[in-house]
C-alpha positions in Angstrom: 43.3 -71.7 -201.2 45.9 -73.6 -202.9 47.3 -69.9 -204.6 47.1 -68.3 -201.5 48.8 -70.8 -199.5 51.4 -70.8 -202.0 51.7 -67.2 -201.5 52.1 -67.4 -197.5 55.4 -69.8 -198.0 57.0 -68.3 -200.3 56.3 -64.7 -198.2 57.7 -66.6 -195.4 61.1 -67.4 -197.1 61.1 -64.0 -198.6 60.2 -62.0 -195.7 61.6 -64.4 -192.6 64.0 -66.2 -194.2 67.2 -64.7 -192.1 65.2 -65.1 -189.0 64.3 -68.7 -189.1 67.7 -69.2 -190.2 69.0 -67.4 -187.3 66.8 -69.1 -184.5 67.7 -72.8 -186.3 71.8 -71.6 -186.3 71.5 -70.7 -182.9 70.4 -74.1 -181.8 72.3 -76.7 -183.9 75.3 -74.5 -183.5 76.3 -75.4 -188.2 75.0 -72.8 -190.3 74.8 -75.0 -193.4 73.2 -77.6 -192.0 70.3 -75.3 -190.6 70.1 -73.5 -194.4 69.5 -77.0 -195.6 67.0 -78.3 -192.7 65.2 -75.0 -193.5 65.5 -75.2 -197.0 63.6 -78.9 -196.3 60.9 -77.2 -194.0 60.2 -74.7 -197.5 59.7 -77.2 -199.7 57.3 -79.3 -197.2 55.4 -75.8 -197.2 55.2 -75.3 -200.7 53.8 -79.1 -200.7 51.4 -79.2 -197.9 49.8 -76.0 -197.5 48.2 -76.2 -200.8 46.5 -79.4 -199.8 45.8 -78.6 -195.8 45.9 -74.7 -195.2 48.1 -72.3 -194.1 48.8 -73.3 -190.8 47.6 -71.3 -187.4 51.3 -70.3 -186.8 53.3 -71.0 -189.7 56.9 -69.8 -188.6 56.2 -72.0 -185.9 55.4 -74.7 -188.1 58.8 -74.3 -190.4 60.7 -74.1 -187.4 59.5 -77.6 -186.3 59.8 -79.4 -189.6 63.5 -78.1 -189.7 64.3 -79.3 -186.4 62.9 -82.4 -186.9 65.3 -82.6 -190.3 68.5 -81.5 -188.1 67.5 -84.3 -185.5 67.3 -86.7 -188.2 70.8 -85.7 -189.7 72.4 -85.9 -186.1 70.9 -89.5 -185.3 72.0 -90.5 -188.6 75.7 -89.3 -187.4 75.8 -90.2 -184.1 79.1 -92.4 -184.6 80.9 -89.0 -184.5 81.2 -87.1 -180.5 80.4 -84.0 -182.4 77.1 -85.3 -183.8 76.1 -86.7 -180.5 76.9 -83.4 -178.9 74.6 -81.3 -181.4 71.8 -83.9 -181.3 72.2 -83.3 -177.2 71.7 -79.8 -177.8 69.0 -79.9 -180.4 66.6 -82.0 -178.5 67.5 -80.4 -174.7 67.9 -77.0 -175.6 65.7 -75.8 -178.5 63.6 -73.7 -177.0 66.5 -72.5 -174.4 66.0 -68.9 -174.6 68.8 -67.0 -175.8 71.9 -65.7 -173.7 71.1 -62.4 -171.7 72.5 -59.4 -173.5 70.9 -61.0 -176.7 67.3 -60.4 -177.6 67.6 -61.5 -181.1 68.9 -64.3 -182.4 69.8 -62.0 -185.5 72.0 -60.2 -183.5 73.9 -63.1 -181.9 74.3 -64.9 -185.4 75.8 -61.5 -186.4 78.6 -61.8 -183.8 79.0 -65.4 -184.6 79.9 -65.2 -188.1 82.6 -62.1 -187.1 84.2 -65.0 -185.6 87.7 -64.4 -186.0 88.3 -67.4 -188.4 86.6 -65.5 -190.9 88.1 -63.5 -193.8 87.4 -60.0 -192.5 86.6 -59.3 -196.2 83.7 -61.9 -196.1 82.2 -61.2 -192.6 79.4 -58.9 -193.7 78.4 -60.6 -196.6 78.1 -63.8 -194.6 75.5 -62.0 -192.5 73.6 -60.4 -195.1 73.2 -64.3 -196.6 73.1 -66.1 -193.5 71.4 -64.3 -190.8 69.4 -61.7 -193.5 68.7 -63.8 -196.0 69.9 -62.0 -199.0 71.4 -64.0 -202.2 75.0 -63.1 -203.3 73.4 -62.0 -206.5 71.6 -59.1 -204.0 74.7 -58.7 -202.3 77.6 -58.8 -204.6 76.9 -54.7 -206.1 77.1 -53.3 -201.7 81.0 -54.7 -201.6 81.7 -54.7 -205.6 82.4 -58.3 -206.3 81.4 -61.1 -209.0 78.3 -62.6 -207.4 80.4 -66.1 -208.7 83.4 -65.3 -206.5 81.3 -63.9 -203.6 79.7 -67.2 -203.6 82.7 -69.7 -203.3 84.1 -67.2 -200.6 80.4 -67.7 -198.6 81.0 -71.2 -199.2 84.5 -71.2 -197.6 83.0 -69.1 -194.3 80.6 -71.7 -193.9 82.9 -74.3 -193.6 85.3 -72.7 -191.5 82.1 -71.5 -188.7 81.2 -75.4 -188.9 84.6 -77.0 -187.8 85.0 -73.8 -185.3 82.0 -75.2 -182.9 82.9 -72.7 -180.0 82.1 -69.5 -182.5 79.1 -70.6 -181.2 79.0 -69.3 -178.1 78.3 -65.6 -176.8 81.3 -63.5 -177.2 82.6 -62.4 -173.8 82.6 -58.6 -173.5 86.2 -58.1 -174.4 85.8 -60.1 -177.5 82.8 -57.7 -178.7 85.4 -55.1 -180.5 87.4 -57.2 -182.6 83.7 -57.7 -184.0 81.4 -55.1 -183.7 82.7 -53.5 -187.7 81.8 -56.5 -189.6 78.2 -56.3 -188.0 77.7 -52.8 -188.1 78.3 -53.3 -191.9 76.3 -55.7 -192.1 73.5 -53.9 -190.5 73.9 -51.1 -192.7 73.9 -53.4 -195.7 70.6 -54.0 -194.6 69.4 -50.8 -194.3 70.8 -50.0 -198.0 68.9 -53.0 -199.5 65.4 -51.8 -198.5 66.6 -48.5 -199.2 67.5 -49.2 -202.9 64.2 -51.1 -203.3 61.6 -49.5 -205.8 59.5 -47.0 -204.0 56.6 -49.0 -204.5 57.3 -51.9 -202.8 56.2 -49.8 -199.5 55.6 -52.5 -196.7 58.9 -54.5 -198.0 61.4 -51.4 -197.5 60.0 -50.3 -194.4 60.3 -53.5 -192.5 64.0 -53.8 -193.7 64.2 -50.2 -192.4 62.3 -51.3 -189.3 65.0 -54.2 -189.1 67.7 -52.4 -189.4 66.7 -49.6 -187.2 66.3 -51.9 -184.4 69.4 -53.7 -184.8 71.2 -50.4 -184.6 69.8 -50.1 -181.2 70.0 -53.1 -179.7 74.3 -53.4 -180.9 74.5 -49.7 -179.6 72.9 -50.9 -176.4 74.5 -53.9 -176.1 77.9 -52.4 -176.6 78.1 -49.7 -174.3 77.0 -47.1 -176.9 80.5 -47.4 -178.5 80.5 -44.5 -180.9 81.3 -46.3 -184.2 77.5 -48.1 -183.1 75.8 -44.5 -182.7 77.1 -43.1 -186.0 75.3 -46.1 -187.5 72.5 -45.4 -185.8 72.0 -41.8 -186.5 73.4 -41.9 -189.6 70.2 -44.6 -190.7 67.7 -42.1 -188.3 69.2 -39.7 -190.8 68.6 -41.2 -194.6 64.7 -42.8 -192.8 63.7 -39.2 -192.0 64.0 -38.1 -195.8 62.5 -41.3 -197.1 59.1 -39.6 -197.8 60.4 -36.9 -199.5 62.4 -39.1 -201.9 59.2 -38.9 -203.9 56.8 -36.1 -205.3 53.2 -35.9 -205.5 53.4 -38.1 -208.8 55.6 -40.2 -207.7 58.5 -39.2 -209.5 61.8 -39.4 -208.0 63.2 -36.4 -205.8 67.3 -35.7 -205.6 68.4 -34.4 -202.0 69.5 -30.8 -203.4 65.4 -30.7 -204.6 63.7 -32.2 -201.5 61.4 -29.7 -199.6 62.8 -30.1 -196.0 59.1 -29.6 -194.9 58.5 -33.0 -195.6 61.7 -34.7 -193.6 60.6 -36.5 -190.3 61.9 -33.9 -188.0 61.8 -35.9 -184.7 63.9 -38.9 -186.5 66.6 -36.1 -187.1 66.6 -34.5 -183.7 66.6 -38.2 -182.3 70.0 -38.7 -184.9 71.4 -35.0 -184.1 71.3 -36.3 -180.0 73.2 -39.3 -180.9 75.5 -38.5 -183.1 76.1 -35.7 -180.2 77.1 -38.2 -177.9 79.1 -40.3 -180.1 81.6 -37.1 -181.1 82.1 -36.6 -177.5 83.9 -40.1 -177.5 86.8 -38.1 -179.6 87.5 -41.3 -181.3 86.0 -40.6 -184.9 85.3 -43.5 -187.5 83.3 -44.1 -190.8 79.7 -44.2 -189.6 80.7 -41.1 -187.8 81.8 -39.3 -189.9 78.5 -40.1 -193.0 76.2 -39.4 -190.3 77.9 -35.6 -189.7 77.7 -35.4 -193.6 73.9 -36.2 -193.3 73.5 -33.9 -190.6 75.5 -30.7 -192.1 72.7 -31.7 -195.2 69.9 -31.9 -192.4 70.6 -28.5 -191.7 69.3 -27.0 -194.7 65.8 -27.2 -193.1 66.7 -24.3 -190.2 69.6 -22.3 -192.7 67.9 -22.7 -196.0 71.2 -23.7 -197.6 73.6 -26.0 -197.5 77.0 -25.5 -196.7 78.9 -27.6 -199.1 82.5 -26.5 -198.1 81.7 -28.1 -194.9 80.5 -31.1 -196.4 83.3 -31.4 -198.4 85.4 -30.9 -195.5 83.6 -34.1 -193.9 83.6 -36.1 -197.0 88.1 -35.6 -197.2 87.3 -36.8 -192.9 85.2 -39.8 -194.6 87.6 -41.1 -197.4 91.2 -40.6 -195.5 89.7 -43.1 -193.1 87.7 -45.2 -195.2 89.7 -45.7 -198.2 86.1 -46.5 -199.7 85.7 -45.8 -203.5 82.2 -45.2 -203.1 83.1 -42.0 -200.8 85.9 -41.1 -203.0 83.0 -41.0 -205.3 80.5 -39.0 -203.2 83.2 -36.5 -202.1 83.9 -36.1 -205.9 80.1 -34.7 -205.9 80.7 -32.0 -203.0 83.7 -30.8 -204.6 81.8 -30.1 -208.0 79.7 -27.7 -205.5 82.5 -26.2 -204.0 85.9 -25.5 -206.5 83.5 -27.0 -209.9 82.5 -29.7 -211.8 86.2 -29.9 -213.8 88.3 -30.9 -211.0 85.3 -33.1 -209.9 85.5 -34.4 -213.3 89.0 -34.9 -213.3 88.7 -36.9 -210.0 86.1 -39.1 -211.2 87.7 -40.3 -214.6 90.8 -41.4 -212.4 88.7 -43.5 -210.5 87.6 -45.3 -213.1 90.8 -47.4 -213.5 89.4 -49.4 -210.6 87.6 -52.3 -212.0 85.0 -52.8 -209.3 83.3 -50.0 -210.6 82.6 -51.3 -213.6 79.0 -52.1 -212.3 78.4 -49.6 -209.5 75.6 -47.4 -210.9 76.4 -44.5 -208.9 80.0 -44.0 -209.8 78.2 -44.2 -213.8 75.1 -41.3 -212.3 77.4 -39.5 -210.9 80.3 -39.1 -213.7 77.5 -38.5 -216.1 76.5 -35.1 -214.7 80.0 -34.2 -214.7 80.4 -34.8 -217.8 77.6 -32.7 -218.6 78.4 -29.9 -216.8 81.4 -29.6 -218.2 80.0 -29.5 -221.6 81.4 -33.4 -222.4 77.8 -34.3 -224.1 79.1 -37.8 -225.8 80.9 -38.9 -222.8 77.8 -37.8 -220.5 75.6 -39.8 -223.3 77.7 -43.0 -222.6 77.9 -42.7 -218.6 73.9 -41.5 -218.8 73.4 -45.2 -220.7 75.5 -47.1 -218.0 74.0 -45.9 -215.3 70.4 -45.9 -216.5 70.9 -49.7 -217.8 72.3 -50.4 -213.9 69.8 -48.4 -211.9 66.6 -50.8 -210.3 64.2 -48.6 -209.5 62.0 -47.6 -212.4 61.3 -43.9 -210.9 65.2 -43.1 -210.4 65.7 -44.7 -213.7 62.8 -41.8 -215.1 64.7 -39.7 -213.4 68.1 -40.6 -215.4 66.6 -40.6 -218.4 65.3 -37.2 -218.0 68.4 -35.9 -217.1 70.0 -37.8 -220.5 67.1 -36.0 -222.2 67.8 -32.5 -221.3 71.2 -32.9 -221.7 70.5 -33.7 -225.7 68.1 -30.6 -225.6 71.1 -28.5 -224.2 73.5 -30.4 -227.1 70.9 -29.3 -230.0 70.8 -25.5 -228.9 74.4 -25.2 -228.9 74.2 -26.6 -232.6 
């Protein structure tokens, strides 16, 4: 019993970390002090469960044992108005339910840490640690930053959210705007980081998909289906419909260009092809937009039995002019190879290396190694093939790589 209750806490701050957090945030109204009550509750777990069970409802039980530890750190500050205030709120309003327009607490906590105050920069990446429960070591590789720096930045948010006490309140209407980007990346973000998990880990991805999905729909809901919030959506309906295919039989790994379109989830791509529909009729085109029109001019391979790369590439110049994002700079460098060759693309790439944030971004490394190849550059493909394989998680892309590396050394001995 003792193993297995073990096992059920530390599934609980694995799996429900960011909600707990969330629910506890929402009530005290100071993030780090509801990371620290909660941190409390999971070492109480770790120590009591062993000894008396798992108990009957055990996010229930986590939620109480923080509570009780924010209640505690209130009384012991009542001196201060503000500590009197929060300990007011804590023991009346706990299990207040949540403002209407907000079904999740995740999703309010989202809009809370766009607050304003916030460095733009670090908004998402506040969410993804906060509300999602991610470490800046996870997090650091999505925005291309030093997990060390990342950290004292998160640090610096927190602060800021806890003397701004009204950032906890709903955002009116108006407000929504100003901070619907910094959520819809962090949704996304999400979405990536069960995405990039190895294949194996099955029930884990597809509740961060799950996650994200729903997210998705409840900001595009809650926003008036604002068309940046649909391209997200659609664009995630998108990548989730392939997910299956991403494998073969043996479970090796499957690139895009290979994927037998007979396996894609056609009713997840009609339901993205409808929104993305609507979001286009807006006439007020942004980043999500535009990657979910790249995913659905790919998506359209399974009724042309092609793909039309010069459109793609026409979509991915859309993408980077209004991005400025080095990882689309990088994936239009990919379409171009299709359309005017893998020289220009080649050219392209190598000038993007003089920026130092992708030093460690294992698809700039993938994707400058095939260039390489193609062009015939077999020691400079050697030396991106090593980078990327030594960045790349998941053990089945990683095969993948390293066949790829292999045949290119096959191709290098003929030509001897």
């Amino acid at each position: 019993m003792s193993g297995e209750a073990r096992q059920a806490a530390e599934r609980l701050a694995r799996d429900r970390y960011g909600r707990l957090l969330s629910v506890l945030a929402a009530s005290s109204r100071d993030i780090a002090s509801a990371e620290d009550a909660l941190a409390d509750a999971l070492t109480a777990a770790l120590r009591d469960w062993p000894a008396s069970g798992v108990p009957r409802s055990p996010e229930a039980w986590l939620l109480t044992v923080a509570r009780r530890r924010l209640i505690d750190g209130a009384r012991r500050r009542q001196s201060a108005d503000a500590a009197l205030e929060q300990l007011a709120w804590l023991t009346e309003g706990a299990a207040a339910p949540l403002e209407a327009g907000f079904p999740d607490a995740r999703l309010k906590l989202l809009f809370v840490c766009a607050h304003p105050s916030i460095d733009p920069a670090v908004r998402a990446p506040l969410m993804l640690q906060v509300v999602l429960g991610f470490s800046a070591e996870a997090i650091a590789p999505l925005f291309l930053a030093p997990p060390a720096r990342l950290s004292q930045r998160l640090v610096r948010a927190k602060r800021k959210l806890r003397e701004a006490g009204a950032a906890f309140r709903v955002p009116e209407e108006e407000e929504l705007p100003e901070r619907l980007d910094a959520v819809l990346d962090a949704i996304y973000a999400l979405f990536t980081q069960g995405w990039a998990l190895p294949f194996e880990d099955r029930e884990r991805r597809a509740e961060l998909a799950s996650d994200a999905l729903w997210l998705g729909r409840l900001t595009a809901s809650l926003t008036g289906e604002r068309p940046e919030a649909m391209g997200l959506l659609a664009l995630m309906l998108h990548a989730w419909a392939r997910d299956k295919a991403r494998r073969d039989a043996h479970g090796r790994y499957v690139p895009l260009s290979e994927q037998d379109p007979a396996l894609w989830d056609h009713a997840l791509i009609g339901e993205a092809e409808a929104i993305i529909l609507r979001a286009t009729r807006h006439a007020s085109p942004g980043r999500f937009q535009f990657e979910a029109a790249i995913q659905s001019a790919h998506a359209a391979r399974r009724l042309s039995g092609r793909t039309d790369w010069p459109a793609i590439l026409r979509l991915h110049d859309g993408l980077v002019a209004i991005s400025g994002s080095p990882a689309a700079a990088i994936n239009r460098c990919v379409a171009l190879a299709e359309v005017h060759g893998p020289g220009v693309a080649c050219l392209e790439l190598e000038a993007l290396g003089g920026d130092s944030r992708l030093d460690a971004y294992q698809p700039y490394w993938a994707a400058l190694a095939e260039m390489r190849g193609r062009t015939g550059d077999g020691a400079g493909a050697e030396y991106a093939f090593d980078r990327a394989i030594a960045l790349q998680a998941d053990p089945a892309a990683r095969d993948f790589l390293i066949g790829r590396r292999a045949r290119l050394r096959g191709l290098g001995s003929t030509r001897r």
